[in-house]
N, C-alpha and C positions, 0 to 999 in steps of 0.2 A: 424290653431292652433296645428294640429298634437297630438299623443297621449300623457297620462299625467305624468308624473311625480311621483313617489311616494317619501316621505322626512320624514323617522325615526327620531324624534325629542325624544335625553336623557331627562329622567326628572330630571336630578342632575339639580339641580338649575333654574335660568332663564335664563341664558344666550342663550341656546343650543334653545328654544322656542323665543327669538326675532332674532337670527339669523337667522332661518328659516321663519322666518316670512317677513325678509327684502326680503332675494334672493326670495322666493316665490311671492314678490307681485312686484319684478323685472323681471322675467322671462315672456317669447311670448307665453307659453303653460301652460296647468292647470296644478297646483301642489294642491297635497293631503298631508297632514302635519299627518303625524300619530306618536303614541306616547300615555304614561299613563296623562291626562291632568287634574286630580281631585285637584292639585293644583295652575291651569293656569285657568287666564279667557283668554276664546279663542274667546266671541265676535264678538272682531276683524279682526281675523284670514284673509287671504286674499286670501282665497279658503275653498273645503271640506274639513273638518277633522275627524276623525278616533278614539275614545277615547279607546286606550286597556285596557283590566283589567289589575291589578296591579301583577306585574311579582316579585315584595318584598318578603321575609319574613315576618311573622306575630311577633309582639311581645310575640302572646300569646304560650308559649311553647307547652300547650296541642291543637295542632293543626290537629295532621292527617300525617304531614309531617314527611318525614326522617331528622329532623333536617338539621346544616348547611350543608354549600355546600362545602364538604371538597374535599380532593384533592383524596382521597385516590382508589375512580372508578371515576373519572370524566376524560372524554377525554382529553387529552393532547391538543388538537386544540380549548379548550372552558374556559373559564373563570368565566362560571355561570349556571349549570343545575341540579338544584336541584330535587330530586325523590316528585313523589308525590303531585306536585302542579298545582292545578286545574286551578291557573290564569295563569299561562305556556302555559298550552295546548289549553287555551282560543283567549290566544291574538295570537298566534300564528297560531292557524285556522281564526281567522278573517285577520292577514294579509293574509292568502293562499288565503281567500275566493275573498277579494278585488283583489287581484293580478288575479286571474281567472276571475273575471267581468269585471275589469277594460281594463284589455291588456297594464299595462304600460309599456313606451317603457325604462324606466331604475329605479332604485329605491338609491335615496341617503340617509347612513346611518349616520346619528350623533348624537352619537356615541353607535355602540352594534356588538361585536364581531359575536355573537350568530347567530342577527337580519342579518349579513352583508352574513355573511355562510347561512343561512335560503334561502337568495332571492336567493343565486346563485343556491340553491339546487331549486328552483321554475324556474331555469332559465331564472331570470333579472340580467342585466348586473346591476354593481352598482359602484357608486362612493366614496367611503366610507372616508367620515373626519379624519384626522390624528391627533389629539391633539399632542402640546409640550410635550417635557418628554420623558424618554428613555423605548422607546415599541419598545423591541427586545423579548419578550420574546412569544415562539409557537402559543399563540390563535394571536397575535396581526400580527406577521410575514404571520398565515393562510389568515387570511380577508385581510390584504395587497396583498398578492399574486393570490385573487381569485376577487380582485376590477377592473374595468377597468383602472379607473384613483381615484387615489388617493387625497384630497383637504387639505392643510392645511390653518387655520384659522388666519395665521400669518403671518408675512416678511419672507423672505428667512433669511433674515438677524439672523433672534432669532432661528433659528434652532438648534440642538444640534448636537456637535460634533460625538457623537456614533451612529447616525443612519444611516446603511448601505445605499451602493451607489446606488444601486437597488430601495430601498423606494425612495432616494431623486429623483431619474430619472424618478419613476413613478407618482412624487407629484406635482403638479400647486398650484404656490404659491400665494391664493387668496389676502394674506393682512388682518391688521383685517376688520372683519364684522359687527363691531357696528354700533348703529345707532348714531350721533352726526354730530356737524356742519362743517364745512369744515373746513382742517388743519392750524393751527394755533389761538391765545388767540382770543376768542369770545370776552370778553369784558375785561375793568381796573382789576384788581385785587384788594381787600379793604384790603390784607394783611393777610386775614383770614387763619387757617390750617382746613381744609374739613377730614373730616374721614369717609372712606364708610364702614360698611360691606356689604357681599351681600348676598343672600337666600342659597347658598349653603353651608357657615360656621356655626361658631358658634356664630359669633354675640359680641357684644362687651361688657366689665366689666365696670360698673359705679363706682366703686376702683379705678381702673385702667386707666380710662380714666382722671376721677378726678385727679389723683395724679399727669396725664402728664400735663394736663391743670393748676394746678398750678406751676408744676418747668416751664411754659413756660406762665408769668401773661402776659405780655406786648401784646398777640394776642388772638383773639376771636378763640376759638375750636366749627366749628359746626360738627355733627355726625350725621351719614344717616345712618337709617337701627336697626336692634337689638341693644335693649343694657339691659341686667339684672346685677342684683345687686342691693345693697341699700346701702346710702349712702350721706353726702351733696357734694349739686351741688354747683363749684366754680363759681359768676358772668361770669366769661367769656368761662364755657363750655354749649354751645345750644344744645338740643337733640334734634332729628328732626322725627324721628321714620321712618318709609316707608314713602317715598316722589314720587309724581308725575314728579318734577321738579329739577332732579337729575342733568342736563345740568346747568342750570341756578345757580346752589350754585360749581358746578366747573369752572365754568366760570369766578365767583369772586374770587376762592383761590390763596394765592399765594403759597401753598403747598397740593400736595393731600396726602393722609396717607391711605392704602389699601392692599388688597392681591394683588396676582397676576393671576388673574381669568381673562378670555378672557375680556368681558365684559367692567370689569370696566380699562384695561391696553386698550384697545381700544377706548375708550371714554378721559383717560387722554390724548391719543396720540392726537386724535382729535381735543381737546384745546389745545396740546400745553403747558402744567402744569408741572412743578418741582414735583416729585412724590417721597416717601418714600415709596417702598415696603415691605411689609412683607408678604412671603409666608405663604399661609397657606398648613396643610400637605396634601395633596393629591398620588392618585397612580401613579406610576411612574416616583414620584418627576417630577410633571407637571408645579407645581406654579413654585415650586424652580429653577428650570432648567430654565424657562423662565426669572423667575428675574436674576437668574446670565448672562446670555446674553443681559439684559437692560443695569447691571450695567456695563458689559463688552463695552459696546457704550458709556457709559457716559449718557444713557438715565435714568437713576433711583439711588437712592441708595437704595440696601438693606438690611435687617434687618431678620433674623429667630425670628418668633417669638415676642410676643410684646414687645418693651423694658420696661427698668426699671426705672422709673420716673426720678433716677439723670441721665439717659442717654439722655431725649428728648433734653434739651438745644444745647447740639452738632449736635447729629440729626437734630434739625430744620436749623441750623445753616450750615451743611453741606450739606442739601437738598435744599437751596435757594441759595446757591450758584452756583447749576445744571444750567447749557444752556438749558434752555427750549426748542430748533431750533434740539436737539438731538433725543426726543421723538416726538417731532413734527412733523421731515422727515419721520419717521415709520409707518405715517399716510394717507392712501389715500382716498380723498372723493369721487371717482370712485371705492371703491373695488367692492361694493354691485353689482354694475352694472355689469361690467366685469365678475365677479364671476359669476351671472346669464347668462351671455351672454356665460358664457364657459359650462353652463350645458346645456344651448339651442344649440350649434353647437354640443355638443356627441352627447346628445337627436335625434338631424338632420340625423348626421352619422350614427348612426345605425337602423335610420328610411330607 
């Protein structure tokens, strides 16, 4: 089995938590999934898990703390270390502590600049996840330079043009990591347009989604995920709220409508689906960077931003007529594995 594994899981969203979850329950050695989990059911988890205290800000102003985390004494090599927080110093002796009991033999980070510098300063080599999006800037160049091998979550293909030669030579290009069925349409299509949001936005306008659902009567709109607002519901828009069976209602669209979050762009790839992106804003312009390189394949059309109801008719119209075979090739149902199989041969080497 050989020594274990450690695997810093972001808690932006959910993605960064079923990712680790897949390579982990694909890897030949124990992995420890660590990370703030108070809003994951971990269950299932497919190893130990690690729950840190919460490394956030408090909403409540009268806290104790030095307020934000400005720039103004903060290291140049860091992107987050705020004075004065007790859940800082918390989580951070509990990785030290596990790392001292445990003995692992590498520690992969997805995704903390902080967390990546921390192991190395503990003396585990680490792998640290490179998200899309242009990270040139000091903390992000630091953790890149002090990672053994670097992993990105994507094709070679959707990489961005500004990122030094260095990063890309250091980087193993996993492919996405989601979980869904093997490349290409699971099933018919019923013609429907699918709308997802996912946990780490804001979730969708019942206005707004209204307004598209009617300039577009002739197709049933179903929507996965948040939706606030009030408002009447046109016959042919379905709300669906958080869903279990996220696979199965993309499997019947003949258009999907989304950000551009690992997640759910790995899972459209995976069917095989005409997709309309709309970035949402992120650091590093991560979504956006990615979706201009879909659209740059002819794999997506994208959109900043949600349109404007007289604009869906074209939208729809110009998203169905996408080669599905484009986002499709972007998809490997071997990544998970491979991926795991390239953390078990470092793991080996430096055993």
């Amino acid at each position: 089995m050989g020594r274990p594994v450690g695997y810093y899981v972001h808690h932006q969203g959910i993605g960064h938590w079923h990712r680790a979850c897949a390579i982990a329950a694909a890897m030949d050695r124990p992995c420890t999934l660590i990370g703030t989990f108070a809003d994951v059911d971990t269950a299932g988890a497919p190893g130990p898990v690690i729950d840190l205290p919460d490394d956030r800000l408090p909403d409540d102003p009268i806290s104790g703390f030095d307020g934000l985390d400005g720039e103004a004494d903060r290291p140049q090599g860091l992107h987050y270390a705020p004075l004065r927080h007790p859940g800082i110093r918390a989580r951070m002796a509990r990785i030290a502590a596990w790392a001292a009991e445990a003995d692992p033999v590498l520690m992969v980070v997805d995704v903390s600049v902080e967390v990546a510098l921390f192991a190395r300063l503990l003396s585990l080599p680490t792998i640290v996840v490179r998200l899309a999006g242009t990270r040139t800037d000091p903390p992000h160049r630091e953790a890149f330079r002090s990672a053994s091998r670097l992993l990105a979550p994507f094709p070679e293909a959707l990489d961005g043009d500004r990122v030094p030669d260095w990063v890309r030579a250091k980087t193993a290009y996993a492919g996405f990591l989601g979980q869904g069925p093997a490349s290409g349409p699971s099933c018919e299509d019923d013609g429907r347009i699918v709308v997802v949001f996912g946990r780490g936005g804001a979730g969708g306008s019942l206005p707004a989604l209204a307004a598209a659902a009617r300039a577009v009567p002739e197709r049933p709109w179903h929507v996965l995920g948040p939706v606030s607002g009030e408002g009447a519901v046109p016959p042919n828009l379905h709300l669906h709220g958080w869903v279990d069976d996220v696979d199965a209602h993309l499997g019947s669209a003949a258009l999907v409508v989304g950000g551009g979050g690992d997640g759910l762009v790995a899972a459209v790839a995976a069917h095989a689906k005409r997709f309309v992106c709309l970035p949402e804003p992120r650091a590093y312009d991560e979504q956006r960077d990615k979706a201009l390189a879909l659209q740059r394949l002819g794999a997506a059309l994208v959109h900043e931003g949600w349109p404007d109801a007289a604009l869906w008719p074209d939208l729809v119209r110009t998203g169905l007529a996408l080669d599905p075979t484009a986002i499709g090739a972007l998809s490997d149902p071997d990544a998970v594995r491979r991926c795991a199989a390239l953390i078990d041969t470092i793991a080996q080497g430096l055993e």
